[in-house]
N, C-alpha and C positions, 0 to 999 in steps of 0.2 A: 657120405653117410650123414654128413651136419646137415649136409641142404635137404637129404631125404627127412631128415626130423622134425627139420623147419617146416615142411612142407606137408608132412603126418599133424604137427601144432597147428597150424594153421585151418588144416583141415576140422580137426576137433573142435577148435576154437568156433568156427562158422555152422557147424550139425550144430553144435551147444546153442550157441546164438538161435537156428532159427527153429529151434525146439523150444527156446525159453518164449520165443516171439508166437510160436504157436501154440503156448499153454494160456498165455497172455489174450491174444485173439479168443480164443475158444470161450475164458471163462468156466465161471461153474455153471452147470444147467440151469432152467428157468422153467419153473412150473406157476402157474397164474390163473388164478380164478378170472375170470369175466363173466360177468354179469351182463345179460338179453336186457332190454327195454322190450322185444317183441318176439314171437314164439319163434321159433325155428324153422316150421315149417310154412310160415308167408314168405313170400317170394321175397326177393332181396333185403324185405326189415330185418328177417330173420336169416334168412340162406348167406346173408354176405357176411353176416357174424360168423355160421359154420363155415365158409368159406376162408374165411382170416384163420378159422381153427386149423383147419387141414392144409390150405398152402401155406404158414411159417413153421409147422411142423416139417415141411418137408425141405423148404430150402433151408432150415437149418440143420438139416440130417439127426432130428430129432431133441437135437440139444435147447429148442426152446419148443416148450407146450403151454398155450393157452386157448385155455378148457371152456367152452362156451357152455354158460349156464341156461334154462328156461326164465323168464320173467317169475319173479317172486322164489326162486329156489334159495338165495342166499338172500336178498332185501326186495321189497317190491319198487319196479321199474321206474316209479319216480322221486325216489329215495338214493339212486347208484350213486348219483351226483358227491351228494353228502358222506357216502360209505367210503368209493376211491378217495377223495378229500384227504379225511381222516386215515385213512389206513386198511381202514376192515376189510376190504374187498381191494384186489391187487390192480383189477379196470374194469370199465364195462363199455359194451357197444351203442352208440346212443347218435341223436344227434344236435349239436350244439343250441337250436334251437326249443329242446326242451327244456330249457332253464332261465326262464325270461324272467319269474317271478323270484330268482336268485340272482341271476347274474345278468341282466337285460342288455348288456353290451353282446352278448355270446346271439344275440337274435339275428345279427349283422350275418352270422356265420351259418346260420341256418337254412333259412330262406328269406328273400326278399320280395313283398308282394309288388308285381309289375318288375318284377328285377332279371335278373342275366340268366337265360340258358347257360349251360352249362362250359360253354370256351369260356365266356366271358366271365364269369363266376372264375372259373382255376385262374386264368390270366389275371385276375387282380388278388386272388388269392398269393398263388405262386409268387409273380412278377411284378404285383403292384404295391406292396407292402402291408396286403391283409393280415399273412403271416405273422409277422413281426407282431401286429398287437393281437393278434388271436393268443399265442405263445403269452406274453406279457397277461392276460387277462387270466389265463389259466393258471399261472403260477402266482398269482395272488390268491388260490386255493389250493394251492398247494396240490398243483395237475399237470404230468405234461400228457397234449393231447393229441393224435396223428388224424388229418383225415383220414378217411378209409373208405368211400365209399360215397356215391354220389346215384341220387335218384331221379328218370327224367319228370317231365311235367304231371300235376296232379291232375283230378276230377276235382270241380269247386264245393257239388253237394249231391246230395242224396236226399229227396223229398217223398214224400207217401203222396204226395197232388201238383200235379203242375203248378209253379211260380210264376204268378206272369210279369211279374218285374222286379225290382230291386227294394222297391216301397214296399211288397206284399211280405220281406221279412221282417217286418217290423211286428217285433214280438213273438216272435219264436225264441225256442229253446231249440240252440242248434251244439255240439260236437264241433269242435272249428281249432284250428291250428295257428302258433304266433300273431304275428306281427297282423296276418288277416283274421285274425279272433277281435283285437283290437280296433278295426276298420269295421267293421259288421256291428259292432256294441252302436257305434256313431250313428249306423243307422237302425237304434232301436232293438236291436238283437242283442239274447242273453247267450253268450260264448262262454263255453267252459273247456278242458282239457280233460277228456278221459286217457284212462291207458288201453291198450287194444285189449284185454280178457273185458274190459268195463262195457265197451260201446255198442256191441249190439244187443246184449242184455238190456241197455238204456234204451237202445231205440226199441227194441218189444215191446218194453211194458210202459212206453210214451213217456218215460223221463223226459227223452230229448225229442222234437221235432222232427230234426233231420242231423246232417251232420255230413261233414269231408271228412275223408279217411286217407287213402293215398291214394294209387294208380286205378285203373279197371281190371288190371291183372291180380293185383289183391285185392281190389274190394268183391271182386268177382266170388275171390276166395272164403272171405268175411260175410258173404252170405246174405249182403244187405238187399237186395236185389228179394228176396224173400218178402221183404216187406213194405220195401219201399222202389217204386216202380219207373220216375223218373231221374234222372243221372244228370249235371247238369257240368259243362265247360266253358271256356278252359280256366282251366287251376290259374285265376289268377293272381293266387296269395302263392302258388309255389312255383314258379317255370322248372328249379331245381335245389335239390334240396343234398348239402351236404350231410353227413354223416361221419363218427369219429370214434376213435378209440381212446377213450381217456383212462388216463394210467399214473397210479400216486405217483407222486414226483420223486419220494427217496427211490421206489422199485425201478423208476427209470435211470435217475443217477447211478443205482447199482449197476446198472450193463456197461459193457465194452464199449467200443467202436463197432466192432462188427456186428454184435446183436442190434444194437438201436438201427443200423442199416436196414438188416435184415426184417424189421420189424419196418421201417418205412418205404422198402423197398416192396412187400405185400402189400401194403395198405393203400401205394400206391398204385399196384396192380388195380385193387380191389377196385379204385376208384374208377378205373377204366374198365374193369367187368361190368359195375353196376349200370356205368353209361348207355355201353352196347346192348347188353340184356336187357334195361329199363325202356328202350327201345326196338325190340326185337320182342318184345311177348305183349304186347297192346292191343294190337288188331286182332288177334281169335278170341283174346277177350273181350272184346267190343261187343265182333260177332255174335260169341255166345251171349252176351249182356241181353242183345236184344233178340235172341233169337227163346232166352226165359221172358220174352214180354216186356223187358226194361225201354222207355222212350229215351233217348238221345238229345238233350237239349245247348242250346250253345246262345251264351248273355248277347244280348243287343250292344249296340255299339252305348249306347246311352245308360244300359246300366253299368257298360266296363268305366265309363266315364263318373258314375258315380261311388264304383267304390273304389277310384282312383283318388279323386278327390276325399274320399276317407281316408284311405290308404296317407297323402302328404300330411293332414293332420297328424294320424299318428307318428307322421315318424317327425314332423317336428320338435312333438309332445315328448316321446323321446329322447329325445337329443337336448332336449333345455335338461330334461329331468337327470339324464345320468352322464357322465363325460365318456365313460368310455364307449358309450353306444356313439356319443359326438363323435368322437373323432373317429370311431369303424366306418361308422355312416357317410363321413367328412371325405375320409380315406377314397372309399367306394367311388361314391358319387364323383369325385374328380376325374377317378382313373375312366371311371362310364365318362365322361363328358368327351377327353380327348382319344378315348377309343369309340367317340359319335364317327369319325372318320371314317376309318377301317370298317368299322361295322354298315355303313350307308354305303363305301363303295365297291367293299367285296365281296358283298354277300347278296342274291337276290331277294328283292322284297316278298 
């Protein structure tokens, strides 16, 4: 009878235990504003935001919800930054690249002009110590932030007339994105940042010249093509562009173990949806591009060379100017040197 006691105690003692371990795991629920930088209904700016909404909903069986906002429903899209920071808004979907004129180290993580498709980008991300000071950069405002979501190569522009070189931008008023906004000024060009509700209103009414926007499968969507008739490649301010969830730091300290999983556990899903997809819906867009009349154009070897050679300026110019772009930039560039190897011998040219 004593051993059958022991053995009823015993038994209590470990339900109790792993009842108290699964009140601990679970947490209290998690309801979170996120704030869009882009509508919901463009393909991956916006669909991979609803997509974060709906798959951590479900592999957390509900116990976390976050609520994907429209652009401007809580602050306007290039405002999120400052809102998460502070507090006001619990995250928002964005990507690290729009905050050059805040935080000009965060440009590293966005996209890089002439920089890595997309293995090579996560491998120095993941495995090369990008991480590490990405994290460090974001908690000096007080951000943790998950990638979530990676997009493949851009369109470099959209013009109303054929460009016959690199010299004929000079002096336009162009829509143009990081680090290749800053490579295009060098040559004469006025580069500004619209948000996507701004830029084809701009290009209507001739604010802007022309302008890059992202892939053919959304600008297909954006309507530019309406107006302006030649499309010009390859993206070579974005080969790939990450994308992030950034999230006030106390609301991230708040969670478990198992939520913060479950949260980078989708994000990194996410990040291998957008790959496939971003790749997987290009060519009927193409198609259609030119099947409304859009010319298909592709830079000469001689202008890629000249806004290459923009391009090392700026990111010199960078790198003196701020340290943490040095040392992201510093980072990068090594791990790209001795993954020249690998990349030259196992991959066809």
């Amino acid at each position: 009878m004593t051993a059958l006691k022991t053995l009823w105690r015993r038994t209590a003692i470990a339900l109790a235990a792993t009842a108290t371990l699964s009140t601990a795991a679970l947490g209290d629920e998690v309801h979170w504003q996120m704030a869009g930088t882009f509508p919901s209904s463009l393909p991956q700016l916006g669909t991979l935001g609803k997509r974060l909404e709906t798959q951590i909903a479900e592999i957390s069986g509900g116990e976390i919800e976050i609520r994907f906002y429209e652009p401007n429903a809580l602050v306007p899209p290039l405002e999120v930054f400052d809102a998460v920071s502070v507090g006001a808004i619990d995250s928002a979907f964005s990507t690290p690249g729009f905050w050059a004129g805040k935080v000009p180290g965060l440009q590293v993580f966005g996209a890089l002009p002439f920089g890595p498709a997309a293995p090579e980008y996560m491998a120095w991300f993941y495995f090369g110590g990008g991480k590490a000071i990405f994290d460090e950069i974001y908690a000096k405002h007080g951000i943790h932030s998950v990638m979530c979501g990676m997009l493949a190569p851009e369109g470099s522009g959209w013009f109303r007339e054929e460009v016959p070189n690199a010299e004929a931008m000079a002096g336009m008023k162009l829509r143009f994105f990081g680090l290749g906004a800053k490579a295009l000024e060098k040559l004469g060009v006025s580069a500004q940042l619209l948000a996507a509700p701004d830029v084809y209103p701009a290009l209507e009414r001739g604010v802007i010249d022309g302008l890059e926007f992202v892939q053919p499968a959304i600008d297909l969507n954006m309507g530019f093509w309406q107006i302006a008739k030649h499309y010009y490649f390859p993206g070579w301010h974005q080969q790939a562009t990450f994308f992030d969830l950034m999230i006030n730091q106390q609301r991230w300290d708040a969670l478990n173990d198992m939520q913060k999983a479950q949260i980078e556990s989708v994000c990194g899903d996410n990040v291998r949806y957008g790959i496939a997809e971003g790749e997987a819906i290009q060519f009927d867009a193409l198609n259609e591009l030119q099947a409304k009349g859009v010319t298909l154009h592709r830079w000469s070897d001689e202008d890629l060379a000249k806004f290459k050679a923009a391009v090392d300026e700026v990111f010199a110019e960078q790198a003196a100017a701020d340290p943490d772009f040095k040392r992201a930039f510093e980072s990068f560039t090594a791990f790209r040197e001795n993954y020249k190897i690998w990349r030259d011998l196992g991959y066809l040219n």
